[in-house]
VMD Tcl script that builds the backbone (N, CA, C; Angstrom):
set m [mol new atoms 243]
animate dup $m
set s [atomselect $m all]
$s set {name element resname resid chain x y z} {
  {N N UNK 1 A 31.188 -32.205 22.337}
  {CA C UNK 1 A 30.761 -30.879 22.758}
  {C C UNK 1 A 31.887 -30.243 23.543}
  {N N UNK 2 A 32.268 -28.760 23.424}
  {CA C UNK 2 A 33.133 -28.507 23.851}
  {C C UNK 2 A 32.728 -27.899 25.347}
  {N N UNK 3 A 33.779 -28.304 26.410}
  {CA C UNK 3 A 33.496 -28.624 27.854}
  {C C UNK 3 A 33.439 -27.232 27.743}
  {N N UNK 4 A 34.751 -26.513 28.057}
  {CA C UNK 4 A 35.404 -25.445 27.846}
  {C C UNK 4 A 34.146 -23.994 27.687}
  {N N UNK 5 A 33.364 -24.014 26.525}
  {CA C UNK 5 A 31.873 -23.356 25.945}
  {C C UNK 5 A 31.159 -23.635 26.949}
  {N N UNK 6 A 30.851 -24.592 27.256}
  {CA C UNK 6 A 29.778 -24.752 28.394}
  {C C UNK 6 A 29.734 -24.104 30.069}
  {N N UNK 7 A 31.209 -24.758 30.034}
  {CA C UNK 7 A 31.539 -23.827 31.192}
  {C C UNK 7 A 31.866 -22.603 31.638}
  {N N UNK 8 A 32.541 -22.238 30.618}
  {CA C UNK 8 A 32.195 -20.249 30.157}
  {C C UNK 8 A 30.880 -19.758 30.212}
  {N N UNK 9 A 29.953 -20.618 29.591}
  {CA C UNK 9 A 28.969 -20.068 29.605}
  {C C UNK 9 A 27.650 -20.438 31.298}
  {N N UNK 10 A 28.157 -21.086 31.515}
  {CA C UNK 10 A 27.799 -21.316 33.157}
  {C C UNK 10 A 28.759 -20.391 34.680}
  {N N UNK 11 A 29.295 -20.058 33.981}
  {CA C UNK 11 A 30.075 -18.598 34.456}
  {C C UNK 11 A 29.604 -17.981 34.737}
  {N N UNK 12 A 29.482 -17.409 33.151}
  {CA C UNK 12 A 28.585 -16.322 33.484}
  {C C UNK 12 A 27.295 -16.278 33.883}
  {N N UNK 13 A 26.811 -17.112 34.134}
  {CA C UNK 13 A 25.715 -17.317 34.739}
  {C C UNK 13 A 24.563 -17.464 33.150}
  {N N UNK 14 A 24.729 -18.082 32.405}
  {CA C UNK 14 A 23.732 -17.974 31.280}
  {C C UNK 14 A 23.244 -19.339 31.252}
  {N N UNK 15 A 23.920 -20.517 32.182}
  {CA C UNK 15 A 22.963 -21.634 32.214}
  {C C UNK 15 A 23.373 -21.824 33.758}
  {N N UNK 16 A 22.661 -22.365 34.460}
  {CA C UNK 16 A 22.269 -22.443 35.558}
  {C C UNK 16 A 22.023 -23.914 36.083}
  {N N UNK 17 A 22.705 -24.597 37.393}
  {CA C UNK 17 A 22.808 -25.234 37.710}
  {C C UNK 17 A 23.411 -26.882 36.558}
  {N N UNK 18 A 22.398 -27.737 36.683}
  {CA C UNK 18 A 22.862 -28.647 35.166}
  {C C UNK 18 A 22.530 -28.427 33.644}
  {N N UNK 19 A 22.522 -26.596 33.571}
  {CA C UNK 19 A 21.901 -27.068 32.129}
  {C C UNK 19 A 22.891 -27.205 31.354}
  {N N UNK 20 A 24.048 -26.999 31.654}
  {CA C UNK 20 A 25.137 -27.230 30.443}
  {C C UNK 20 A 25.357 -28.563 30.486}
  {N N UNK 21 A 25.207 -29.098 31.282}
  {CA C UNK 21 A 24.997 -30.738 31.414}
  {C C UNK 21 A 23.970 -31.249 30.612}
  {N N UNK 22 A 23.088 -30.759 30.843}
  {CA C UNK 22 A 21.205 -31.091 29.830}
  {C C UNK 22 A 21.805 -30.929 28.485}
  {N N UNK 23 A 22.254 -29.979 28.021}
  {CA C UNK 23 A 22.353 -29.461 26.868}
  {C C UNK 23 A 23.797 -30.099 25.770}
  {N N UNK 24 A 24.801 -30.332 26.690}
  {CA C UNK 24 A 25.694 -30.928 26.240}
  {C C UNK 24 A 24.903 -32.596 25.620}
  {N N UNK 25 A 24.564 -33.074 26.670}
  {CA C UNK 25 A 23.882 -34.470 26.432}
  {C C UNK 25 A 23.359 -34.408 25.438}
  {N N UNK 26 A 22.066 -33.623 25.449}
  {CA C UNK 26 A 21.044 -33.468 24.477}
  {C C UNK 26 A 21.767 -33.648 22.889}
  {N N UNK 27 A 22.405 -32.598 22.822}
  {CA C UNK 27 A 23.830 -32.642 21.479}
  {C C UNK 27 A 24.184 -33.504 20.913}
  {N N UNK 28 A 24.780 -34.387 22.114}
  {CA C UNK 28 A 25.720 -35.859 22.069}
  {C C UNK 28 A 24.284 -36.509 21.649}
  {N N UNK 29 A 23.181 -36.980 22.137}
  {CA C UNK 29 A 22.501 -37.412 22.067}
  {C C UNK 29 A 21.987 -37.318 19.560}
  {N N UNK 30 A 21.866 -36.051 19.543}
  {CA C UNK 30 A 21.645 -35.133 18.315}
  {C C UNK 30 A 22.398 -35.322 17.457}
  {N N UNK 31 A 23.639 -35.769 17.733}
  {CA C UNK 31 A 24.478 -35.879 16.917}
  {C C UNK 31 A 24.951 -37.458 16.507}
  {N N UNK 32 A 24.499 -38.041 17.668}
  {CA C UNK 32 A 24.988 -39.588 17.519}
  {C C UNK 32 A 23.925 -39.967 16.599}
  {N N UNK 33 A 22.883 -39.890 16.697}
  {CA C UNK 33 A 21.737 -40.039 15.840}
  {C C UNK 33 A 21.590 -39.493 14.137}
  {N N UNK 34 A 22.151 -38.259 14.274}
  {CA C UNK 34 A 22.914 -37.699 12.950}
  {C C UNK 34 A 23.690 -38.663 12.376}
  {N N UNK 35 A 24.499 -39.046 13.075}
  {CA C UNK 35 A 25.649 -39.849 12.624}
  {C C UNK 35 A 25.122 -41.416 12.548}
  {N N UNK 36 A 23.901 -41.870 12.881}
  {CA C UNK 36 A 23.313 -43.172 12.541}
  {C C UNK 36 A 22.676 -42.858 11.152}
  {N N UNK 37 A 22.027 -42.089 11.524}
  {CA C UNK 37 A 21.340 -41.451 10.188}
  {C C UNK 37 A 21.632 -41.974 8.698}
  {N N UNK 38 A 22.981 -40.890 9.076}
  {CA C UNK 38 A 23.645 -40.784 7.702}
  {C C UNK 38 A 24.562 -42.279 7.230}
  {N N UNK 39 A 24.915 -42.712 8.564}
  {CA C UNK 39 A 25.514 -44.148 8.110}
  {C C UNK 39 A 24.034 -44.946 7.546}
  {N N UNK 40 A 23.235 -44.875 7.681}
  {CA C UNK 40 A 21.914 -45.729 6.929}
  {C C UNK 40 A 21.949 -45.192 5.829}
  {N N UNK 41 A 22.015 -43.960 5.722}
  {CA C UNK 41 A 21.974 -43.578 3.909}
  {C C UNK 41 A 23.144 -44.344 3.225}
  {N N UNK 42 A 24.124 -44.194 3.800}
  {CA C UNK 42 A 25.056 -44.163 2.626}
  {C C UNK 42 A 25.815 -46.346 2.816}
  {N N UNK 43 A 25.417 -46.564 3.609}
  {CA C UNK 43 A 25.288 -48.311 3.661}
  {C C UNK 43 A 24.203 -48.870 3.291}
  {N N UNK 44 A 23.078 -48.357 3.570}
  {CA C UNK 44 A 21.594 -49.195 3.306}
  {C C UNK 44 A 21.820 -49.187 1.636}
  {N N UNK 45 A 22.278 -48.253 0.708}
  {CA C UNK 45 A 22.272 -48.397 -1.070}
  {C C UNK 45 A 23.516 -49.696 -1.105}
  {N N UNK 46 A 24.318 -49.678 -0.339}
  {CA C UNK 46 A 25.548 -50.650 -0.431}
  {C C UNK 46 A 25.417 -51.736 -0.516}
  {N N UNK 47 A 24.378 -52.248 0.700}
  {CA C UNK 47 A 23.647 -53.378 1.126}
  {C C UNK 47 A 22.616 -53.786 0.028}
  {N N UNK 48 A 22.045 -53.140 -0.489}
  {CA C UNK 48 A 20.997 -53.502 -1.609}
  {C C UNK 48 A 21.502 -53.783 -2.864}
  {N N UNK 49 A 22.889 -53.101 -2.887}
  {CA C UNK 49 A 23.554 -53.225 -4.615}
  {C C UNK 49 A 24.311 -54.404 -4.428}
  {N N UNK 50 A 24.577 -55.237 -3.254}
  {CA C UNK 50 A 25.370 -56.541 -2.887}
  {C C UNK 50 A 26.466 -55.723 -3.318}
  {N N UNK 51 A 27.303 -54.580 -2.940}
  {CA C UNK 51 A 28.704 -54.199 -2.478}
  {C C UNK 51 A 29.148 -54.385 -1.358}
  {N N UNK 52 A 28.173 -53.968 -0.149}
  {CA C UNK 52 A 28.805 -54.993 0.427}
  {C C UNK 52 A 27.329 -55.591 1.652}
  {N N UNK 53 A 28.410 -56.594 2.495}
  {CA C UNK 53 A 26.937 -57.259 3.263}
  {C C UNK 53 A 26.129 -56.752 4.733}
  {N N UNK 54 A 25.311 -57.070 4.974}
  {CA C UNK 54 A 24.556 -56.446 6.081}
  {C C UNK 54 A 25.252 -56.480 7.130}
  {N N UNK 55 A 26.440 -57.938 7.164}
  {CA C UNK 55 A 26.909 -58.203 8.575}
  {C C UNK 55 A 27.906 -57.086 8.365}
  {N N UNK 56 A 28.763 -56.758 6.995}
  {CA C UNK 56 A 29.478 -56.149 7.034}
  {C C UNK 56 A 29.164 -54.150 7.385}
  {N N UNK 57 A 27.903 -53.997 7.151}
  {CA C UNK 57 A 27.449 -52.564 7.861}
  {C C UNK 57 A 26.937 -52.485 9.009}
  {N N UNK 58 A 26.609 -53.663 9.787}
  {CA C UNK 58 A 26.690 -53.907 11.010}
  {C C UNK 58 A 27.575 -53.827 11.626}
  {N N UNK 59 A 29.162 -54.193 11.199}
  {CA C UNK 59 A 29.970 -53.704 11.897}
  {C C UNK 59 A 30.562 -52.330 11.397}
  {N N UNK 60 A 30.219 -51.640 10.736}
  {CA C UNK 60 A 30.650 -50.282 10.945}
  {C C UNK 60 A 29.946 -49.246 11.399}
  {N N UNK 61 A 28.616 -49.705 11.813}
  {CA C UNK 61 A 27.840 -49.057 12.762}
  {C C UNK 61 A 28.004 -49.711 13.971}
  {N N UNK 62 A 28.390 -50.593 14.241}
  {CA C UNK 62 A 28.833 -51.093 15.516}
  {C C UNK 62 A 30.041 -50.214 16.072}
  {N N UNK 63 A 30.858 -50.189 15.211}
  {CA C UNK 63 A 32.728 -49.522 15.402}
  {C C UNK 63 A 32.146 -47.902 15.549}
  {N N UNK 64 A 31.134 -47.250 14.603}
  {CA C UNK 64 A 30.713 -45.917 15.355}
  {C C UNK 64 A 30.576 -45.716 16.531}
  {N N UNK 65 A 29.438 -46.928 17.107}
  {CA C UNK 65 A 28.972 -46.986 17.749}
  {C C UNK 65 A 29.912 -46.846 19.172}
  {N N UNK 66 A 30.650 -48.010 19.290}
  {CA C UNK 66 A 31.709 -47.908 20.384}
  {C C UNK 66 A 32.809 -47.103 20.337}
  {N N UNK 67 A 33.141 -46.512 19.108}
  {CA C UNK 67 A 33.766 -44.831 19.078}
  {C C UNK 67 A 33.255 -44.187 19.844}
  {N N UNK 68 A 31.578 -43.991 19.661}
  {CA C UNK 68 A 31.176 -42.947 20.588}
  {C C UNK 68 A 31.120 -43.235 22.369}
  {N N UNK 69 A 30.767 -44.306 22.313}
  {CA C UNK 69 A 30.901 -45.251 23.865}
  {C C UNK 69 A 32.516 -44.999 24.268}
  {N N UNK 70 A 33.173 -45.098 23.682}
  {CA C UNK 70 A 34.759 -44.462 24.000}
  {C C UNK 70 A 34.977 -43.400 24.768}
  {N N UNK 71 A 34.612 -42.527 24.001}
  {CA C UNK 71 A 34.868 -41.012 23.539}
  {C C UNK 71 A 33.756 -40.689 24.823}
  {N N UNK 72 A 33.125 -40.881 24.895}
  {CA C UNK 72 A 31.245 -40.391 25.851}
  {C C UNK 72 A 31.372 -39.191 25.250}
  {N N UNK 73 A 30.890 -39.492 23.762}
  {CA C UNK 73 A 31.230 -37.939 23.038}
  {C C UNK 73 A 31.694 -36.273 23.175}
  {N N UNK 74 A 32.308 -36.697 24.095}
  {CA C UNK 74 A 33.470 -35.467 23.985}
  {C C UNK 74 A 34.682 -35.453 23.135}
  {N N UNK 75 A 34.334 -34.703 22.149}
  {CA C UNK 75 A 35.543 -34.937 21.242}
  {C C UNK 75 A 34.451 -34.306 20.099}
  {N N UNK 76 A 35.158 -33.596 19.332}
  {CA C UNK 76 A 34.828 -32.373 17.909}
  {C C UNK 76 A 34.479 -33.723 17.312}
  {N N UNK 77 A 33.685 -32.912 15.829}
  {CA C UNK 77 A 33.553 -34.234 14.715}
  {C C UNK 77 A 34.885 -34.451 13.879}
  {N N UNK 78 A 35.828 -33.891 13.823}
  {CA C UNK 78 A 37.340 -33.904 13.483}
  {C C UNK 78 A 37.272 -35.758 13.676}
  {N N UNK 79 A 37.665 -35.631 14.932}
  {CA C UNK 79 A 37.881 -37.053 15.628}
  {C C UNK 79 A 36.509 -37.970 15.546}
  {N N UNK 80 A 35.462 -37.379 15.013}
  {CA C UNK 80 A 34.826 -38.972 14.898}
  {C C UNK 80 A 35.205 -40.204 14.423}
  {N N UNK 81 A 35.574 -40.979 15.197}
  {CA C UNK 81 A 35.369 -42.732 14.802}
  {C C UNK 81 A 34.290 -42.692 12.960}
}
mol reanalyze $m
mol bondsrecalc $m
mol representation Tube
mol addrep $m
C-alpha cells in the first residue's frame, strides 16, 4: 500500500487519526488473502495432476508467505514475492 496516498490523504484531513493505518492493514490483509487464493487455484490442479507435490506447494506458499512477512506488505504488486 502506498504510504505516500495515505498520508496525503490524512493531510488533508480525509482520514482521521488511525484510519489510514486501519485501512492500509485492512488491504494488506485483502490482498495477502487474494494472493493465497489464487496460489490454491493454480497449485491445488498441479497437486492433483501429480506435476508437482503437496510438500512442493507448500513451499511456495510458504516463500509467499515470508515475502510478505518481509516486506510487512509495503511494497506494489510489481515486487510481489
Amino acid at each position: 500500500m502506498n504510504k505516500k496516498l495515505l498520508a496525503g490523504l490524512a493531510a488533508a484531513s480525509f482520514l482521521a487519526g488511525g484510519g489510514g493505518t486501519a485501512i492500509r492493514d485492512a488491504l494488506v490483509t485483502y490482498v495477502h488473502g487474494h494472493w493465497r487464493s489464487a496460489l490454491d487455484t493454480v497449485l491445488g490442479p498441479l497437486v492433483k495432476n501429480h506435476t508437482i507435490t503437496q510438500a512442493q506447494a507448500a513451499a511456495v506458499i510458504t516463500a509467499f508467505s515470508q515475502g510478505w512477512q518481509n516486506h510487512g506488505g509495503d511494497h506494489d504488486h510489481h515486487s510481489m514475492p
